[in-house]
N, C-alpha and C positions, 0 to 999 in steps of 0.2 A: 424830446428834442430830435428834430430831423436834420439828417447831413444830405447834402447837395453832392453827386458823385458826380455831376456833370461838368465836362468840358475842366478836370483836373490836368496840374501839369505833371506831364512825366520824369520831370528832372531829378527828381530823389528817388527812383525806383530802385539805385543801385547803390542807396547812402547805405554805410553800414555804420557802428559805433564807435568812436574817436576818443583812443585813451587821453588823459588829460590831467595834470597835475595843477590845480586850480590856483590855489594860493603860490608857485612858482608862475604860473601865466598871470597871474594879477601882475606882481613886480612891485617894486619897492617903493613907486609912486599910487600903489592903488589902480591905477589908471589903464591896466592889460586888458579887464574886459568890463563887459557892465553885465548882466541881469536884467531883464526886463519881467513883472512879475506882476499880474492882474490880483487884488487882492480887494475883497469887500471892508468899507469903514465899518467900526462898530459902532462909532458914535452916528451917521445920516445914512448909512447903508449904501452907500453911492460905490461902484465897485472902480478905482484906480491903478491904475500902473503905477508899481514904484520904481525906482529906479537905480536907489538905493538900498544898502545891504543895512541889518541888524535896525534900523529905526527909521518911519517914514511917517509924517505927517500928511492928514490931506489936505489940507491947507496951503501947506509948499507944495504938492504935487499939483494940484489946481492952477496956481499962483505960476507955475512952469506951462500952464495950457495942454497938460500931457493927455493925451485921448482917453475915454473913458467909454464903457459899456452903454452905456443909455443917456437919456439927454434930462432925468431925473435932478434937481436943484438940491445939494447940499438946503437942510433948514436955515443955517444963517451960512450963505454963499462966499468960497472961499475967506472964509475964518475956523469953519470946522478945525479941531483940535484932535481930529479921533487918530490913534497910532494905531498902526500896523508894526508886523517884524520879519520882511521877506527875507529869508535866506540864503536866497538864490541854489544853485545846482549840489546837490546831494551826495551823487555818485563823480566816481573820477573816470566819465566817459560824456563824451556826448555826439549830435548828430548834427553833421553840418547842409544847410541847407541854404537855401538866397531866400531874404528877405527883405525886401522894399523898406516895410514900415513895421520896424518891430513896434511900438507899441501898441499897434491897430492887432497886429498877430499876439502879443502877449490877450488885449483881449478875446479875441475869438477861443483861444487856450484854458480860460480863465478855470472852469469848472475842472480842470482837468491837474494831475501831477507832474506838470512841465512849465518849463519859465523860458524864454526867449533869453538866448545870449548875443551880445555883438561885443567881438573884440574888437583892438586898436588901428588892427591892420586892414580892416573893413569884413573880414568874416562875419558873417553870422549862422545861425542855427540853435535849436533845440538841444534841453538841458533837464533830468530829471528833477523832481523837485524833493523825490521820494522814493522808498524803494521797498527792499524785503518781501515781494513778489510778482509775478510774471505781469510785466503792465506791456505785452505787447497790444492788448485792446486800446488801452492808452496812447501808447505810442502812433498806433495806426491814425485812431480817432486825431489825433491833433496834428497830423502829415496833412489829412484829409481837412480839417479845420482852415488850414491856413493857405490852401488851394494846391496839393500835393497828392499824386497816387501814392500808397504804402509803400516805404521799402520793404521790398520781397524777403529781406533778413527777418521781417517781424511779421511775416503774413501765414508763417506757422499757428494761426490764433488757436490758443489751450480752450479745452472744454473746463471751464470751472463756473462755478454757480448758476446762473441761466443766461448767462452769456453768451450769445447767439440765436435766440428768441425775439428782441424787440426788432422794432422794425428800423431803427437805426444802427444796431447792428448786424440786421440783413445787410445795409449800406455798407456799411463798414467790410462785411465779407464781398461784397461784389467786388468796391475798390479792390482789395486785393487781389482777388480772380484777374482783374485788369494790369495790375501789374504785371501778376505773374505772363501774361500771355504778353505783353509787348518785351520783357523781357527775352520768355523763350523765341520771341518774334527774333529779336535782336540777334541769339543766340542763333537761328537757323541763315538768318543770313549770311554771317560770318562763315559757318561752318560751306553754304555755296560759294562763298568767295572762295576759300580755301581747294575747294574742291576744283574752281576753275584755276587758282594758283598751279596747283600741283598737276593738270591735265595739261597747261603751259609749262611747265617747268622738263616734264618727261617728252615732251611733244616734239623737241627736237630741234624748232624752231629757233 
C-alpha cells in the first residue's frame, strides 16, 4: 500500500492525546459519542462502517446507506446477515482532529488499529482500537490516511521489526520530517516576534 504525502493538511501537527473517561462521556442516554469503525463481513466480505457498539449487522448497515470501502455487491444485496462486534475505543485517551466525513475516514483507517469518534457536541477525532504496544507507526499512518501531517508527539517512530524499510513507510517518515520542520518553522517565528517584542519593549519608545 502506498500513502499520498502530497499536499497534507497541517492542522493536527500539534494534536497531542486527550485523556478521556469513555463510558462517563457516553452518559446515561448512550448518546455522548458514536464510534465510527470499518469492519470486514464474514459472511459477503464487503468491508462496512458500523456505527454501533457490541453488534452490527450488514444489512442494517447498508439499509442506512453508510459508505463502504469498494463498490463490491454484498451476494444477496442488502439482506446479508453476516455480524460483526466493533468495540469502538480501547484506551482512555484519544486524539482530536476535524473530520468532514467520518465514515469515509473510518474507511480509509480500516486496515489499521483506530476507529473514528464523533461526539455530541460536534467534535470529532481519532481513537485507538487496541493497544499493548508502541502503535506510533499506526497512529502516524492513519493522521496521514485521512489527509493529515503526523503529530510531531508520535513522529519519534521506534525501530521495531522492519519498520522503516517499505516504501510506505519511507512515506510515512517523510510526513513526519514535515511536520517536524513546519513546526520548528512555527517555532522560529515566534521566537523573532519575541525578539522584536523585547527590542521594542527596552527601546524606550
Amino acid at each position: 500500500m502506498t500513502l499520498n504525502i502530497e499536499r497534507l493538511n497541517c492542522g493536527a501537527v500539534e494534536v497531542k492525546p486527550l485523556s478521556i473517561d469513555w463510558r462517563e462521556r457516553l452518559g446515561e442516554d448512550c448518546d455522548g459519542w458514536t464510534a465510527h469503525e470499518a469492519l470486514e463481513c464474514p459472511t459477503c466480505g464487503r468491508t462496512v462502517v458500523c456505527s454501533t457498539l457490541g453488534e452490527c449487522e450488514c444489512r442494517d448497515v447498508l439499509a442506512e446507506i453508510v459508505e463502504v470501502i469498494d463498490d463490491e455487491e454484498c451476494e444477496v444485496p442488502n439482506t446479508c446477515r453476516g455480524t460483526m462486534y466493533p468495540e469502538g475505543p480501547m484506551m482512555n485517551y484519544w486524539y482530536p482532529v476535524r473530520i468532514d466525513d467520518c465514515a469515509e475516514a473510518a474507511t480509509k483507517i480500516a486496515h489499521l488499529p483506530l476507529c473514528v469518534v464523533e461526539f455530541s457536541d460536534g467534535e470529532t477525532g481519532l481513537a485507538l482500537t487496541g493497544g499493548g504496544m508502541d502503535l506510533s507507526w499506526e497512529i502516524c499512518e492513519a493522521f496521514i490516511a485521512i489527509g493529515y501531517y503526523p503529530p510531531v508527539h508520535f513522529c519519534d517512530l521506534p525501530k521495531m521489526g522492519n519498520r522503516g524499510k517499505s516504501e510506505k513507510d519511507l512515506a510515512i517518515i517523510a510526513a513526519c520530517e514535515e511536520s517536524l520542520r513546519i513546526v520548528e518553522g512555527w517555532s522560529s517565528r515566534k521566537r523573532e516576534r519575541l525578539g522584536e517584542l523585547r527590542a521594542w519593549s527596552t527601546s524606550g519608545v
